[in-house]
C-alpha positions as CSV (number, residue, x, y, z in Angstrom):
1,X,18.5,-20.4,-15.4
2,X,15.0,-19.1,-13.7
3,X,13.1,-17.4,-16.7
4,X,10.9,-14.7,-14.7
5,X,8.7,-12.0,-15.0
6,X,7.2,-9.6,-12.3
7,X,3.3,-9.0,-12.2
8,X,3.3,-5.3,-12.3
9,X,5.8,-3.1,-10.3
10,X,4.2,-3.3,-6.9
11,X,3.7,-7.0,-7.2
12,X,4.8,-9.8,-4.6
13,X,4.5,-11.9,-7.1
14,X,6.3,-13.3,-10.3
15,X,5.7,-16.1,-13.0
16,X,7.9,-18.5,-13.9
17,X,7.6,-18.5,-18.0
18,X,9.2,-22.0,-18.2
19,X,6.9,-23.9,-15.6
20,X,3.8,-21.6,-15.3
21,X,3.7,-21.2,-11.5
22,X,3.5,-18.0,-9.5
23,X,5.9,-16.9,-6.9
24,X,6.2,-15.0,-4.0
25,X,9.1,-13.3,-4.4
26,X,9.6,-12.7,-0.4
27,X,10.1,-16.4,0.3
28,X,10.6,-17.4,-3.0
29,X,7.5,-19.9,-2.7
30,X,5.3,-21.4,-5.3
31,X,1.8,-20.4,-4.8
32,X,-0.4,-22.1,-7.5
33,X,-0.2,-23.1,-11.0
34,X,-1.5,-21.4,-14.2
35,X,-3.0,-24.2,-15.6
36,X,-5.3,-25.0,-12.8
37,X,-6.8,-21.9,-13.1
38,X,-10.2,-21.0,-14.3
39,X,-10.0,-18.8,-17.9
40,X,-11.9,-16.1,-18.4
41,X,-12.0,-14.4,-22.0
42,X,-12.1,-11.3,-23.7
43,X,-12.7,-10.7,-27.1
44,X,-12.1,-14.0,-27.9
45,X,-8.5,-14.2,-25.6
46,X,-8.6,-16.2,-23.1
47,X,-6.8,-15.4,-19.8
48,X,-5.9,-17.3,-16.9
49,X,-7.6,-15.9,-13.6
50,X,-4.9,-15.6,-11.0
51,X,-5.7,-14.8,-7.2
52,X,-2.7,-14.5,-5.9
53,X,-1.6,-11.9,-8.2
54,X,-4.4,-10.4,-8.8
55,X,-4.0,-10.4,-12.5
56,X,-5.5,-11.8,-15.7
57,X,-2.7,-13.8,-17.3
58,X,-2.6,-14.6,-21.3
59,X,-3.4,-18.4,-22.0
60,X,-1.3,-18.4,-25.3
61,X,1.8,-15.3,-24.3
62,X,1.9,-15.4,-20.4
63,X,4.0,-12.5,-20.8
64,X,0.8,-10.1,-21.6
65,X,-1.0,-9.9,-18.2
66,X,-3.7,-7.2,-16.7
67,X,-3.2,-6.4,-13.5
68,X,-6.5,-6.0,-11.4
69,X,-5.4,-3.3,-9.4
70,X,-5.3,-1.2,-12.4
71,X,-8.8,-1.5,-13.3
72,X,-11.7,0.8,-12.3
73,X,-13.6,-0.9,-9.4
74,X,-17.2,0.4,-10.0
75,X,-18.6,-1.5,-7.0
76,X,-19.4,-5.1,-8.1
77,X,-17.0,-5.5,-10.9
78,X,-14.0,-4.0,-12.6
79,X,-13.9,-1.7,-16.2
80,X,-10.9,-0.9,-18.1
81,X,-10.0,0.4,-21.3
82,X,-9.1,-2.6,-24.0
83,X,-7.1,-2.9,-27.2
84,X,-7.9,-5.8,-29.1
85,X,-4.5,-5.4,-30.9
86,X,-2.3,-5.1,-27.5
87,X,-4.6,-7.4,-26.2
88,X,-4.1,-4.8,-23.0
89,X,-4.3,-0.8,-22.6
90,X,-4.1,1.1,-25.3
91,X,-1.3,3.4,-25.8
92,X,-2.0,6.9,-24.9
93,X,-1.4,8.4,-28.9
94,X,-3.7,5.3,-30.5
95,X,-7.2,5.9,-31.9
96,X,-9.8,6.0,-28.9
97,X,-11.8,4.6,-31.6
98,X,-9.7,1.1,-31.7
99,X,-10.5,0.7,-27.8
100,X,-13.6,-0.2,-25.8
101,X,-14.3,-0.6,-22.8
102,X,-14.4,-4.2,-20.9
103,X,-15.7,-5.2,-17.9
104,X,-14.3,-7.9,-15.9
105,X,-16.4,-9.6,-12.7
106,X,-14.8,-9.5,-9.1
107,X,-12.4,-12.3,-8.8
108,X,-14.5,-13.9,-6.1
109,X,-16.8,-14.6,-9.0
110,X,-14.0,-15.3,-11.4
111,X,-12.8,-17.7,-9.0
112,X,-15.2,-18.6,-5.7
113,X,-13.2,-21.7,-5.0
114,X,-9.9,-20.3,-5.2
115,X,-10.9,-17.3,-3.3
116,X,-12.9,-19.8,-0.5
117,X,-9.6,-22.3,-0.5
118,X,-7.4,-19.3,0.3
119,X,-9.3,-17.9,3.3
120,X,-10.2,-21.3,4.7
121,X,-14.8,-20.1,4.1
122,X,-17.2,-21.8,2.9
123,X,-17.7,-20.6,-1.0
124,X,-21.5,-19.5,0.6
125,X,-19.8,-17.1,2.7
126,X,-18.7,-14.8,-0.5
127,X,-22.0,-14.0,-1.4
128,X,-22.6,-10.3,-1.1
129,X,-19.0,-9.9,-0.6
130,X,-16.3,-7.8,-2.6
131,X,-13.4,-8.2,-3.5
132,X,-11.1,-5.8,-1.3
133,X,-12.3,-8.0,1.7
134,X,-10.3,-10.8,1.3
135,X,-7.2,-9.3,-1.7
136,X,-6.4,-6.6,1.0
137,X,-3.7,-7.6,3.1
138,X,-5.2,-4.9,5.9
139,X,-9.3,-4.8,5.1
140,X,-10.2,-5.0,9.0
141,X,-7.5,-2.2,9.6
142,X,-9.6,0.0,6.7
143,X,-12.9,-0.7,8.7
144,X,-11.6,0.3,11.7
145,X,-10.5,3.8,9.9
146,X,-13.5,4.6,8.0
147,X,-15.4,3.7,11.8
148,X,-12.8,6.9,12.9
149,X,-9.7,5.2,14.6
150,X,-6.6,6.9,12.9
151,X,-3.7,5.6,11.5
152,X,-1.1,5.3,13.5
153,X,3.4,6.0,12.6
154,X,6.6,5.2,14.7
155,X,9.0,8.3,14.9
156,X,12.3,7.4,16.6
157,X,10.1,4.7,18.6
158,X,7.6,7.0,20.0
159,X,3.7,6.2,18.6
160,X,1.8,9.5,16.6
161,X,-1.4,9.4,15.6
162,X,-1.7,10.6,11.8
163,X,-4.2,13.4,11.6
164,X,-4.2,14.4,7.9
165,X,-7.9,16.4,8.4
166,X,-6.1,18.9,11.2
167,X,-2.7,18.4,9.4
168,X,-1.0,17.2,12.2
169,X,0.7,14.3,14.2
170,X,-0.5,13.6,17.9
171,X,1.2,11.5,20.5
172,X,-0.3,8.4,21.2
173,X,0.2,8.6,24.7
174,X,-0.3,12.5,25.3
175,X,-3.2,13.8,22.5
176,X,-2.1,17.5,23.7
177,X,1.5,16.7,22.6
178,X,1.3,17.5,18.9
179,X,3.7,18.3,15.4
180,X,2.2,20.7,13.6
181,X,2.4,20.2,9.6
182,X,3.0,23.8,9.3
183,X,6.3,23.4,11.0
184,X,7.6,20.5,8.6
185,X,9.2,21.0,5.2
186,X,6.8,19.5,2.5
187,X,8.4,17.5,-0.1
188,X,8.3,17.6,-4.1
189,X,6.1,14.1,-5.8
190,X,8.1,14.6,-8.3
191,X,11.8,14.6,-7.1
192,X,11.6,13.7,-3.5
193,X,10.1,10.1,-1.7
194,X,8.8,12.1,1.3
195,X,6.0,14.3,1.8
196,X,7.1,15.9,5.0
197,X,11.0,16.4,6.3
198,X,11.6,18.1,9.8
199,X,14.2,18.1,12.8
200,X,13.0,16.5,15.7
201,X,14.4,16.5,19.4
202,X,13.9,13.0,20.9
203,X,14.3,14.1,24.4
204,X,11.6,16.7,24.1
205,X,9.9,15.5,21.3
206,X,9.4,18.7,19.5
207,X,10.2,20.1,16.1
208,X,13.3,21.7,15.9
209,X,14.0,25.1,14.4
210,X,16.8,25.4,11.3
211,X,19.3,27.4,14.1
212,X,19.1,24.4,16.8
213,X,19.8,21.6,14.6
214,X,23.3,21.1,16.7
215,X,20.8,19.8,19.8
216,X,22.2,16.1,21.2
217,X,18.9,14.5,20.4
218,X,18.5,16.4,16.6
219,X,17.5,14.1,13.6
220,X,16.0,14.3,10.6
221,X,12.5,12.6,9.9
222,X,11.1,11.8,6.3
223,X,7.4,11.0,6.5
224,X,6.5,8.8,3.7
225,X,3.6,10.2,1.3
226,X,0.5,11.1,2.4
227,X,-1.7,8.3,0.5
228,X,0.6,5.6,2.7
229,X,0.0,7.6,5.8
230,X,-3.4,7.7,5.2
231,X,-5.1,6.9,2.1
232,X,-8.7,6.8,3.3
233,X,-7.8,10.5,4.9
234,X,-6.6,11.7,1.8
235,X,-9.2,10.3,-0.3
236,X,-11.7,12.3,1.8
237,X,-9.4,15.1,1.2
238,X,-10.1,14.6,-2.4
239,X,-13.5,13.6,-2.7
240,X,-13.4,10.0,-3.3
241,X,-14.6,7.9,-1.6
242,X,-13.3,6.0,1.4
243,X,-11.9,3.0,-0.6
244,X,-10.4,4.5,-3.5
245,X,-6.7,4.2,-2.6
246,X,-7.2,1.1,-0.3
247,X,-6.5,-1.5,-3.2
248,X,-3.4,0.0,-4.1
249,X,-2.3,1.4,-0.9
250,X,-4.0,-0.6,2.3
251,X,-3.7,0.9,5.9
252,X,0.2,-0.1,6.9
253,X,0.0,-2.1,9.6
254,X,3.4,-0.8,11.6
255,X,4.3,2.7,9.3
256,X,7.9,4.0,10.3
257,X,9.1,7.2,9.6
258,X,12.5,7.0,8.3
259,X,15.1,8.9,10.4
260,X,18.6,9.7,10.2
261,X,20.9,11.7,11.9
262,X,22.0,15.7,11.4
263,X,24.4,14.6,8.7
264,X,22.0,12.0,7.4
265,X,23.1,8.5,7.9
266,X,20.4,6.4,8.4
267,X,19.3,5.3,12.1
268,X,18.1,1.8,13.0
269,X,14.7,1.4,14.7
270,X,16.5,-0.7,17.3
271,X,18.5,2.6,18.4
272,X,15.6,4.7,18.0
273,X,13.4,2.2,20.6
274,X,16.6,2.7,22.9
275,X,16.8,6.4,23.4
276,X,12.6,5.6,23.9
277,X,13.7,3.2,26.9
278,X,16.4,5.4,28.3
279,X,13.9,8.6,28.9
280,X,11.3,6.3,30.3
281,X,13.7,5.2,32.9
282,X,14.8,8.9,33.4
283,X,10.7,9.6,34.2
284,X,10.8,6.5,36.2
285,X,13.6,8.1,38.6
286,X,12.0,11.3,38.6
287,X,14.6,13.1,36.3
C-alpha cells in the first residue's frame, strides 16, 4: 500500500515515505528523488532541498517539511520563524522567546543545478535571478500585468477583462460593454468560495435585476476571489507590492467563472461556448 504524504495543502506534489521520491499527484509521476538532493541545515537539522515542491524536507523524519511558499520572501532570500523543538513554526501559544528567526537562501542558490536542469539554462544564466522567475508556473503572465495588461476571465464563453482598480469587468471585444461591481452581490471569506455572485443574461450580456431572473438566457455567475482574479491588482489595493500574492496565487492562465443555472445546477463550459456560437451566427445573419 502507497505510504503518502501531501507537501502542504495547495501542493501538486506528494512524498512517497517508503521510497523517498516526489510525485505529481496530477499524473501520478515521479519527479526526483530525496536522496539526490543537496541538504541544507538549520540549527544543526539537516533538510533535503526539494525543487519541485518547493519545500525543505527532514533528512532524518521526512514527514516534518517547510514549505517555501510559507516563508517571507525579503527579496534575495526567504525568513521565517523557527522552533528548534518542532523543528518548524512555532505554535501560536509557545514562548516567542524559544523561536528565532532563520533565513533560508533562494532555492536557485540552494540548488543552481537542479534549478538549471529543470529549465533546460545554463547554471550562468541564474545569476541575478530570483526565485519566482522560474517556481511560478505564470511569471511571464505577472510581467505582462505589472507592464499594465489585465487579467483576463471566461463568463458563459464570452472574454472580460478584470478591472479590480475601477471595480469592474469589461468585454474584451467591446471596452464600453461593462459589469459594474456595484451591481453584483459580494460574497462572505468566511462562509462563501466566491467574492462576487450576480444574474447574467447571455443574449444581452447584462446583469440581471432580482425581479427578471425568469429571462431565457438567466444564470447565476460566482467569480472566484479577488486575489485569483487579480492578485497583483489587489496587492496594489493593499499596499504591497506587486509580487506579494504571485507565489501563492500566479496570474491564471484561462480563469472561468463558474456558472449555473436559475435553480443552480452547474453549466458546462462546452454549453456555455455554444450559446457564444449561436448569437454570433444570429449577428452574422443580421438578427
Amino acid at each position: 500500500m502507497e505510504n503518502r504524504i501531501s507537501l502542504g495543502a495547495k501542493s501538486r506534489y506528494s512524498l512517497d515515505l517508503e521510497t523517498l521520491e516526489i510525485i505529481e499527484n496530477d499524473g501520478k509521476l515521479k519527479v526526483s528523488e530525496l536522496k539526490e538532493q543537496p541538504i541544507f541545515t538549520i540549527a544543526g537539522t539537516d533538510f533535503y532541498v526539494e525543487i519541485y515542491s518547493q519545500t525543505l524536507i527532514e533528512v532524518a523524519d521526512p514527514k516534518n517539511y517547510l514549505p517555501v511558499r510559507d516563508m517571507t520572501d525579503m527579496g534575495d532570500r526567504y525568513k521565517f520563524l523557527y522552533h528548534p523543538t518542532y523543528k518548524n513554526w512555532p505554535c501560536e501559544l509557545d514562548d516567542p522567546k524559544e523561536s528565532f528567526d532563520v533565513e533560508v537562501p533562494y532555492l536557485i542558490k540552494l540548488d543552481p543545478e537542479g534549478i538549471a536542469r529543470k529549465h533546460n539554462i545554463d547554471p550562468k544564466e541564474l545569476k541575478g535571478r530570483k526565485d519566482i522567475e522560474f517556481l511560478n508556473p505564470n511569471y511571464q503572465g505577472f510581467l505582462a500585468r505589472r507592464a499594465g495588461k489585465l487579467p483576463a476571465i471566461d463568463i458563459a464563453g464570452e472574454q472580460y477583462f478584470v478591472d479590480l482598480e475601477n471595480r469592474q469587468l469589461v468585454l474584451k471585444e467591446n471596452a464600453f460593454h461593462q459589469l459594474k461591481f456595484e451591481d453584483f452581490q459580494e460574497g462572505c471569506p468566511l462562509s462563501d468560495d466566491f467574492s462576487y455572485r450576480f444574474a447574467y443574461d447571455r443574449q444581452s450580456r447584462k446583469v440581471i435585476a432580482s425581479g427578471d431572473l425568469q429571462a431565457k438566457q438567466a444564470i447565476i455567475v460566482e467569480l472566484p476571489y479577488k486575489v485569483s482574479l487579480d492578485p497583483v491588482g489587489l496587492a496594489r489595493q493593499l499596499g504591497f507590492s506587486d509580487d506579494h500574492y504571485i507565489r501563492e496565487y500566479p496570474i491564471e492562465k484561462h480563469l472561468v467563472a463558474k456558472v449555473s443555472n436559475i435553480k443552480g445546477a452547474n453549466i458546462p463550459n462546452e454549453v456555455d461556448n455554444s450559446e457564444r456560437k449561436i448569437r454570433n451566427r444570429k449577428k452574422g445573419f443580421g438578427l
